[in-house]
Each structure stands twice: as C-alpha cells, then as structure tokens.
C-alpha positions as CSV (number, residue, x, y, z in Angstrom):
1,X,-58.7,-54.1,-5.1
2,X,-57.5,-50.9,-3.5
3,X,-60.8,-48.8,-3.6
4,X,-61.4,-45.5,-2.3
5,X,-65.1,-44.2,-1.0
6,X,-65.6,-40.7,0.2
7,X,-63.4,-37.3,-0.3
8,X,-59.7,-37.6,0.0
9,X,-57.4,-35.8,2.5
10,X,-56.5,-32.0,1.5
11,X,-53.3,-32.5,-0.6
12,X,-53.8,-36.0,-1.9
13,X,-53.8,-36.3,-6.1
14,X,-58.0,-37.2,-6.0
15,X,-59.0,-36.8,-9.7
16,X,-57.4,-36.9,-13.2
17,X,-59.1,-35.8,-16.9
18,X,-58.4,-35.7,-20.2
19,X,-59.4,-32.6,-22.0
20,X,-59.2,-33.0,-25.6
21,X,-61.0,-31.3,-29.0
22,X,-62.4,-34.7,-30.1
23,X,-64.2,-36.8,-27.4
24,X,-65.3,-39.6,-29.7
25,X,-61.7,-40.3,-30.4
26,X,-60.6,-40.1,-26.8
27,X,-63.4,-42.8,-25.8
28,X,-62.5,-45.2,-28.7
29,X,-58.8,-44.6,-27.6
30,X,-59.0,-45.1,-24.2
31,X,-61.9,-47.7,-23.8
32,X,-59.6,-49.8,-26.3
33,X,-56.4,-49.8,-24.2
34,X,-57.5,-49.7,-20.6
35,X,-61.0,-51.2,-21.2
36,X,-62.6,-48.1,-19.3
37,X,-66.2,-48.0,-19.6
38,X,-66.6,-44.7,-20.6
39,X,-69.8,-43.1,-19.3
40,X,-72.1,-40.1,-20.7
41,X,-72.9,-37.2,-18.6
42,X,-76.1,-35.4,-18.9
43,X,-76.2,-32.3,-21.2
44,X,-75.9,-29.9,-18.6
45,X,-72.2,-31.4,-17.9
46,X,-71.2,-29.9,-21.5
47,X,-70.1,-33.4,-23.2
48,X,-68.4,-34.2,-20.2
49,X,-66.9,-38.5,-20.0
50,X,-66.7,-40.6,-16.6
51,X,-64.3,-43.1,-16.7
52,X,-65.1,-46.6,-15.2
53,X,-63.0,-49.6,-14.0
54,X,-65.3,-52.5,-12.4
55,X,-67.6,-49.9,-11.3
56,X,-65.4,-47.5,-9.4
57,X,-64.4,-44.3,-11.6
58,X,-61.1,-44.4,-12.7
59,X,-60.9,-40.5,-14.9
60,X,-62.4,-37.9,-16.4
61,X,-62.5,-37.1,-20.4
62,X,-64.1,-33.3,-21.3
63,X,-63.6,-31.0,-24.4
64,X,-61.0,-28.7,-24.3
65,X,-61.8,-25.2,-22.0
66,X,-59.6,-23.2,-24.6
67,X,-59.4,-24.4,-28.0
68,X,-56.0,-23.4,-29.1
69,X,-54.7,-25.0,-26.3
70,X,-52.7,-28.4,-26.8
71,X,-54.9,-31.9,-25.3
72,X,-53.7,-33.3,-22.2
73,X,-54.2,-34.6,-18.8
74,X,-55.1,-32.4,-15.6
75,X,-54.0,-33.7,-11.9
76,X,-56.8,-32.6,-9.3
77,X,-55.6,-32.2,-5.6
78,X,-57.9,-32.2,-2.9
79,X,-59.1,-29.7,-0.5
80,X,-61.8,-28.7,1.9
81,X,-61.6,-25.2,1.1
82,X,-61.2,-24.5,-2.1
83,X,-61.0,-20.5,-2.1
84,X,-58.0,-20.9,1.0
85,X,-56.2,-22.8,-1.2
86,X,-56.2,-20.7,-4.5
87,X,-55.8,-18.1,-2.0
88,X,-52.3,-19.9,-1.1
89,X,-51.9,-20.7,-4.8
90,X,-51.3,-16.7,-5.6
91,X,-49.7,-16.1,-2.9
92,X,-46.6,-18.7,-3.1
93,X,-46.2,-17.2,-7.3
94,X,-48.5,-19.1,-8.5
95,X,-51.7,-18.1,-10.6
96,X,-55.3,-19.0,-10.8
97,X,-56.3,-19.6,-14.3
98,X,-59.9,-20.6,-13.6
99,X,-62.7,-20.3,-10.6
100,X,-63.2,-20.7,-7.9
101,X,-66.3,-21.8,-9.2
102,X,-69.6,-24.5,-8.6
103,X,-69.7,-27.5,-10.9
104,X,-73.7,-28.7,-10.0
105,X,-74.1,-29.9,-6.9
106,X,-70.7,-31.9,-7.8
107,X,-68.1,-30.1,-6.0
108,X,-66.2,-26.5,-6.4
109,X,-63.0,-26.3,-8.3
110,X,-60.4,-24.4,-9.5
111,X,-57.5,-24.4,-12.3
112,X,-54.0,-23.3,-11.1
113,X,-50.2,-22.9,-12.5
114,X,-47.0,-23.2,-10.5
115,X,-44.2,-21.2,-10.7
116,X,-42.9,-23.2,-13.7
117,X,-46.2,-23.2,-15.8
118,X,-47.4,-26.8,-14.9
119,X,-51.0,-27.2,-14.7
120,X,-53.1,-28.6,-11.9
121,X,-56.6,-28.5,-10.5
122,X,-58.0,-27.5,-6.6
123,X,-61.5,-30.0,-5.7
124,X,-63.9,-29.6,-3.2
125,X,-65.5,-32.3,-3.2
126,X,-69.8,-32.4,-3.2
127,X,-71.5,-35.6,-4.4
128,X,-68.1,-36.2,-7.0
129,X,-65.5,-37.8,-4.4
130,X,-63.2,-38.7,-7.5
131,X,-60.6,-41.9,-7.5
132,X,-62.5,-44.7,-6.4
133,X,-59.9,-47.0,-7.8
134,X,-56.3,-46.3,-8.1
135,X,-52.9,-48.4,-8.1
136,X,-54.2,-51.7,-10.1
137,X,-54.5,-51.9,-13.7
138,X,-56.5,-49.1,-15.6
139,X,-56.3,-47.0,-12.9
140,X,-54.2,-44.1,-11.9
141,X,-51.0,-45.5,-10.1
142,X,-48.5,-42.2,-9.8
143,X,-48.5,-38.8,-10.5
144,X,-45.7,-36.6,-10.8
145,X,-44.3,-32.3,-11.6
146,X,-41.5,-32.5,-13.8
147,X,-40.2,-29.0,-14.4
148,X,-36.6,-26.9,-14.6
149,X,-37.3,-24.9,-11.7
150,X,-37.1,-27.9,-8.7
151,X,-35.9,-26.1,-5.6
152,X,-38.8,-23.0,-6.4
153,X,-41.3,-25.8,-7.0
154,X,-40.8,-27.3,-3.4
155,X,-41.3,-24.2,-1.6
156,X,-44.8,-23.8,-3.9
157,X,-46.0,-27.3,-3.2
158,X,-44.6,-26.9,0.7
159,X,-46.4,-23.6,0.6
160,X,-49.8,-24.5,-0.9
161,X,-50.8,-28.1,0.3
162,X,-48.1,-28.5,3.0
163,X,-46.7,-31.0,2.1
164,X,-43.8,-32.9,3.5
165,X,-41.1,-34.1,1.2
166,X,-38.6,-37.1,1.0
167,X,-36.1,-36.2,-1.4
168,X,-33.8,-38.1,-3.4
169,X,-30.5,-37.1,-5.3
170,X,-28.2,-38.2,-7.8
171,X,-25.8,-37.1,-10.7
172,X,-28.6,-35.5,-13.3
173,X,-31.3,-36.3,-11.2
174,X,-33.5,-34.5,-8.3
175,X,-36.8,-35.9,-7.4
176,X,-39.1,-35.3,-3.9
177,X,-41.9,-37.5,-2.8
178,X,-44.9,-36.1,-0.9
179,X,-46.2,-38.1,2.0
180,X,-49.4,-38.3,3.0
181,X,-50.0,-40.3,6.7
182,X,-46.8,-41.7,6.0
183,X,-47.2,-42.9,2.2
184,X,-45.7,-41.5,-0.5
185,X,-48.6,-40.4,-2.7
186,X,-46.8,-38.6,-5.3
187,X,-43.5,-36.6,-6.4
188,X,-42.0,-33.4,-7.6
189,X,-39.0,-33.9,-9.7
190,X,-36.2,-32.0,-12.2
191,X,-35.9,-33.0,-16.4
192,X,-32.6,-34.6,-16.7
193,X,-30.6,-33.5,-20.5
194,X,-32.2,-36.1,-22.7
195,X,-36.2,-34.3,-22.0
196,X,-35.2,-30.7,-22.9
197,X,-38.3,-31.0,-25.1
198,X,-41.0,-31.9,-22.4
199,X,-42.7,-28.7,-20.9
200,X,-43.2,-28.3,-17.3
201,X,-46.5,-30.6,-16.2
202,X,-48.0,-32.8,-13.8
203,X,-47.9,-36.5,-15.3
204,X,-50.5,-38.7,-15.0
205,X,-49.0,-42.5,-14.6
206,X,-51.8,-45.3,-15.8
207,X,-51.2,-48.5,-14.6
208,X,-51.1,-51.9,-17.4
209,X,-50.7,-55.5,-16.7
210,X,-47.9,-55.3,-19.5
211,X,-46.3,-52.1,-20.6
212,X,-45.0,-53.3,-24.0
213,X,-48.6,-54.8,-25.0
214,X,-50.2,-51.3,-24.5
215,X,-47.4,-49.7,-26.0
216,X,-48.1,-51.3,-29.0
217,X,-51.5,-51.0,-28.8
218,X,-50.9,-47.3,-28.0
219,X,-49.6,-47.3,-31.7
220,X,-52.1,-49.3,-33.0
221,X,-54.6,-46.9,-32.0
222,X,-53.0,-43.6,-33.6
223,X,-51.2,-43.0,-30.7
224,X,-47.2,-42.6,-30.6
225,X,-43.9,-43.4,-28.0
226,X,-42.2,-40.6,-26.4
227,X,-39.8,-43.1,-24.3
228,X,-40.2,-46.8,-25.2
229,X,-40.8,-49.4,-22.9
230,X,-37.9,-49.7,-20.3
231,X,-37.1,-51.2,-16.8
232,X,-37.2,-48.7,-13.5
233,X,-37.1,-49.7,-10.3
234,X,-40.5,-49.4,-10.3
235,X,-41.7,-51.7,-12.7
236,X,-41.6,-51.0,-16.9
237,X,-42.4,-47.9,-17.7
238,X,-43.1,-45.8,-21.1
239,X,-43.9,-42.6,-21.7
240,X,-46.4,-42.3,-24.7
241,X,-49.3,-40.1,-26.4
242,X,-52.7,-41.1,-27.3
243,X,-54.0,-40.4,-30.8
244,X,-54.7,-36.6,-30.1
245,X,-51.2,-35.8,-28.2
246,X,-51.7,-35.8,-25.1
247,X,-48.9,-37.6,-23.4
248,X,-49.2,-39.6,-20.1
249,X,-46.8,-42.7,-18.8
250,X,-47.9,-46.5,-18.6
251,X,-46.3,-48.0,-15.8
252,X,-46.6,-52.3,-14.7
253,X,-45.8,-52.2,-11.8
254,X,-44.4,-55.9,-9.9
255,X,-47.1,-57.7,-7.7
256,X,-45.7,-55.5,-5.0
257,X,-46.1,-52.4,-6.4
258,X,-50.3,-52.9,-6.5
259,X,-51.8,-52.3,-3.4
260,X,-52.8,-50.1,-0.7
C-alpha cells in the first residue's frame, strides 16, 4: 500500500477536500462509492469530515466557506512557510483569497488563485500531515490545472513552488508535469475545443478498481457524467460529478500504474 507518514516536501499536492452546502449528502455519496469511512470532527472544526481508507486519511469534506459559491474540490500544496509562499503567490499575479491563518494546533493555511482563476490551497503542516494514502483505490491518484492561459500558468507554478516541468505537446494539446525528486507528482495542462465549458481548476483524480462500475454508481447515487468512461494511456478514465456538482475524474489505473 503506498502510505505516506509525516509532512510532504514544499510543492507536492498533500491534501484534497470537498466543500459542499450539504455534508450529509456528501458522506452518503462518497462513503457509497469509494467506501471512505467518513469521520466527525469535534465542534470546534465547524462540521468539518476526515476521510478514511484502511486507516490512513484519504480527503477532506467541509461546508462551503462562501455560500453562493458552486461545490467542489480544493488541491492543497505543501509548504514550510506558509506566509513566503502567499507572499510568492501575489507576487507572480496571483491572489490570496483567504489567510494566512491558524487552523488549531492542525497546521496554517491559505486559499490562493492563479492567473487563470483556478483554485488551490497553501499547508503548513502541525499535527494534520494530510495524504496518508494515495495512488491505490479510494485514494487520490493525480491531480491536475486545466486552464486557457498554459504558457502564463507555467511561469506562476515555476514562480511559486519552483517547480520543474516536463512538457509534452501535440496538435490540440499542451500539458507539463511537475517533478518532485524525480517523480512526476502532478501536471499543468491546456482545454482542448471539445471542454470550452469547463472553468479553469485544479482536478482532483480518485482512483477505482473499475471506472465504469463507479460510473454507474456515480449515477446511481444522484450524481452525473461529464466525459463517460474511456481508455487513456493511463488507464480508464471519466470525468463525472457527485450529487451536489462538484466534478472530479475517476481514473483505474493498470497494475502498473499503483504504486510508489
């Protein structure tokens, strides 16, 4: 099981949540399709959900911050210094939309834009590490920026967490990976035609034993199909929203593709 103990390195994806206006629903949702246990908080946490896979935590599900804002997932990046790094946030275009600010004893944190509007969080970690599971079946297995505004978006990722990227390019397509001691841990990329509709975001990529089981248990659930089920070279992938909206991507990966 690749298991994680102990903050991440400044840079790597280290948390995901869920921020949605019902929590009830989210739990039923989620418990049901990736058999989380989904764990209470004490009341000081504000209603706040830990996700659990075979005892390691897996996400995060909290009420919406702002109530007329849509539900959806948040990315969480690491760092040791969380003011240096909003700092470096502003200063490549981006803007701080929250914090710096103390969550208990749990860590410091911070909610950011990009240049191109996609949301993502900054987390110092305290006693609240985040992942301690990722790339095996109900965990987190990929996260990605999809935006219209690629080549700006390098220099602001560059800028911020500096990163180095491996970048990849075809006819309708330009996508980056960011390495971390010499993995790829994650990728910046550019909407082809067919997703006009998508906003600019940071997508959260849970990984299934079988893509077109939890896609139809996705529906089953209240939730609906962006992108159906479809081969990539990186295992079946679908892109799909649970039953309040928010919209992540279910990847099965092959053997492979689990691991370390």
């Amino acid at each position: 099981m690749p298991i994680h103990d102990g903050p991440w390195l400044d840079g790597t994806p280290c948390w995901v949540d869920l921020s949605v206006e019902d929590i009830g629903a989210a739990r039923l949702f989620y418990q049901s399709l990736l058999g989380w246990d989904i764990q209470d908080s004490p009341p000081e946490y504000g209603g706040y959900l830990n996700c659990v896979k075979n005892g390691r935590l897996t996400a995060g599900i909290g009420p919406k911050m702002m109530p007329e804002e849509p539900a959806g997932w948040l990315t969480h990046f690491a760092t040791s210094d969380v003011e240096a790094s909003a700092e470096r946030v502003s200063a490549h275009g981006g803007q701080v939309m929250m914090g710096p600010l103390d969550v208990m004893e749990l860590g410091r944190m911070a909610i950011c834009a990009d240049p191109s509007g996609a949301r993502f969080g900054l987390w110092q970690a305290g006693s609240h590490a985040g992942l301690g599971v990722v790339n095996e079946p109900g965990a987190v297995i990929w996260t990605e920026q999809m935006s219209r505004t690629f080549e700006p978006d390098l220099a602001f990722y560059s800028g911020v967490f500096g990163w180095e990227f491996h970048e990849m390019e075809a006819e309708g397509f330009r996508y980056a990976s960011f390495v971390s001691q010499d993995r790829d841990i994650g990728a910046v990329g550019e909407y082809g035609a067919e997703d006009l509709e998508l906003p600019a975001q940071w997508w959260v990529y849970l990984a299934v034993d079988d893509t077109d089981a939890a896609v139809d248990q996705v529906v089953k659930l209240g939730g609906g199909v962006l992108r159906p089920p479809a081969d990539s070279p990186y295992g079946r992938l679908a892109t799909v929203t649970d039953n309040q909206g928010a919209s992540f991507r279910l990847l099965a990966a092959p053997p492979e593709g689990y691991g370390d």
